[in-house]
N, C-alpha and C positions, 0 to 999 in steps of 0.2 A: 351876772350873766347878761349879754346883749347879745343880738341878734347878728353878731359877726363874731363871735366866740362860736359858733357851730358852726362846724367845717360840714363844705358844701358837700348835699349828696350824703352825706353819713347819715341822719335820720331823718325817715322820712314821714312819719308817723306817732304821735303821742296821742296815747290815752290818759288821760289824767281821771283818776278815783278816788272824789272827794272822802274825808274820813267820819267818821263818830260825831254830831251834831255839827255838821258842815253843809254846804252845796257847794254846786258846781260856778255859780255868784260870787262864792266868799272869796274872803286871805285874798291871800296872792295868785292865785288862781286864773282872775281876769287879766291879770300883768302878763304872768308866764304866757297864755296865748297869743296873746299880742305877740309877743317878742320870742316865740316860736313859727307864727307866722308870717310875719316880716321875712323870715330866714327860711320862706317855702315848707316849711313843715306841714301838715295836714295834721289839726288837733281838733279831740272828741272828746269830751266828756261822758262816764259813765252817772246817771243821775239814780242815787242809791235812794232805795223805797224806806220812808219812815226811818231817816238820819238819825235821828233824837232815840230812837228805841231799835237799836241797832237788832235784824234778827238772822243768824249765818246763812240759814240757806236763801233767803231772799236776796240778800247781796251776794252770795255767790251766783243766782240766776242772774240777778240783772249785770253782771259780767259776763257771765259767760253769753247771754246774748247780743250780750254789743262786738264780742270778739268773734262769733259767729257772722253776726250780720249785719254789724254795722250801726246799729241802730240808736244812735247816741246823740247827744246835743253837739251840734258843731256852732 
């Protein structure tokens, strides 16, 4: 994927949700934004509490207040 493989105007918005002993840092992660950016996208990261010891409804909050209001790592 490069940032002329997304056709313009189609998305304008990525949340990206690191997983199970991950950050918002790792993988490919830092890549993907980059080269979502470039191609005008607007990218967030949700930064999930206590990665390593995964617990449901904490990462369900800290999603759904970033989809509420924003409040994410840009």
């Amino acid at each position: 994927m490069n940032a002329e493989s997304i056709p313009a105007g189609l998305v304008q918005r990525v949340v990206i949700v690191h997983g199970y002993k991950s950050a918002p840092d790792a993988n490919w992660f830092p890549w993907l934004q980059r080269e979502l950016q470039s191609a005008g996208v607007d990218v967030s990261f949700v930064p999930l509490p206590a990665p390593n010891d995964a617990e449901t409804t904490a990462w369900e909050n800290a999603e759904d207040g970033v989809t509420r209001s924003r409040q994410c790592l840009t």
